[in-house]
C-alpha positions, 0 to 999 in steps of 0.5 A: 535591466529595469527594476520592474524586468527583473522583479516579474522574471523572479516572479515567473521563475519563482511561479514555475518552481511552485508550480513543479512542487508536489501538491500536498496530500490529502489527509488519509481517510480516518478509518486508516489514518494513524495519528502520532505515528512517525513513519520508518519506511514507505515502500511501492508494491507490485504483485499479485492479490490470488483468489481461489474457487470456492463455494459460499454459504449459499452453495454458489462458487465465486472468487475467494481472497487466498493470498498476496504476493508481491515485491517491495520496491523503494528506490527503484530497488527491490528490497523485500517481499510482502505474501500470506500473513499478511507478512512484510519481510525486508532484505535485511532480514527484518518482518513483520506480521499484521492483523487489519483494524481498518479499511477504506475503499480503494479509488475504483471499483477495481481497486482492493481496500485501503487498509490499516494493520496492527503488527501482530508479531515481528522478528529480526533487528532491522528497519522493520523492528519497530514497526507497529503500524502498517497501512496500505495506500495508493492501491491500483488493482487487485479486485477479482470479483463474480462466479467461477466455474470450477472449485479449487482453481486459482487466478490472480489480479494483478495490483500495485500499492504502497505500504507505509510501516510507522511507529508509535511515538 
């Protein structure tokens, strides 16, 4: 095979593997970004943001934040849950609990917030034990937002995110 066949297949072959290589991801916004932070674990989450029926300062009802619920998959396994806290507990029996220092807005109108969690307390010796940051990226979903009509009743939105756990150092 001639000298300039071969060299465009590579060129071709070495083209199609670049092209199937994943782009590099932008940098997170700096409200929620954590600079010197080494990641632990990065989890999907599929669940459900639930909103309550509640009256305003104004006296009208509309959707209320009360809770998440949702599964913690990695690997196509589940391998924890995330609920009210905000908690994050692995199966391993490792948690953790965040207060929000920072958000940034989700991609759509209908997408809940990126956001930023400082740990707050932990418990367990497991993968989550030195976790002192959390962040909540990728978010798709989850926004529930206009009047009701009755207090004291419930709906969800359905959501999915990612959560990535870090540690200083």
């Amino acid at each position: 095979m001639p000298l300039f066949r071969s060299g465009a297949l590579a060129l071709v072959l070495l083209s199609g593997s670049l092209a199937s290589a994943p782009a590099n991801e932008a940098p997170l916004p700096d409200a929620i970004a954590a600079p010197g932070e080494t990641v632990v674990l990065t989890v999907h989450a599929e669940g459900a943001q639930v909103y309550e029926c509640k009256a305003g300062a104004d006296g009208k009802l509309s959707w209320a934040f009360r809770e998440p619920i949702a599964t913690l998959i990695a690997d196509g396994k589940t391998i924890g849950r995330h609920y009210a806290g905000p908690n994050w507990e692995h199966s391993d029996g490792s948690a953790v609990v965040g207060k929000i220092i920072g958000n940034a807005p989700g991609a759509t109108a209908r997408d809940i917030p990126w956001l930023k969690l400082d740990v707050v307390s932990k418990r367990g010796s497991g993968v989550l034990s030195s976790v002192t940051t959390v962040q909540r990226i990728n978010t798709m979903g989850g926004k529930l937002d206009g009047a009701c009509e009755t207090a004291g009743t419930y709906r969800s939105a359905p959501y999915s995110a990612d959560y990535v756990f870090l540690r200083k150092g």
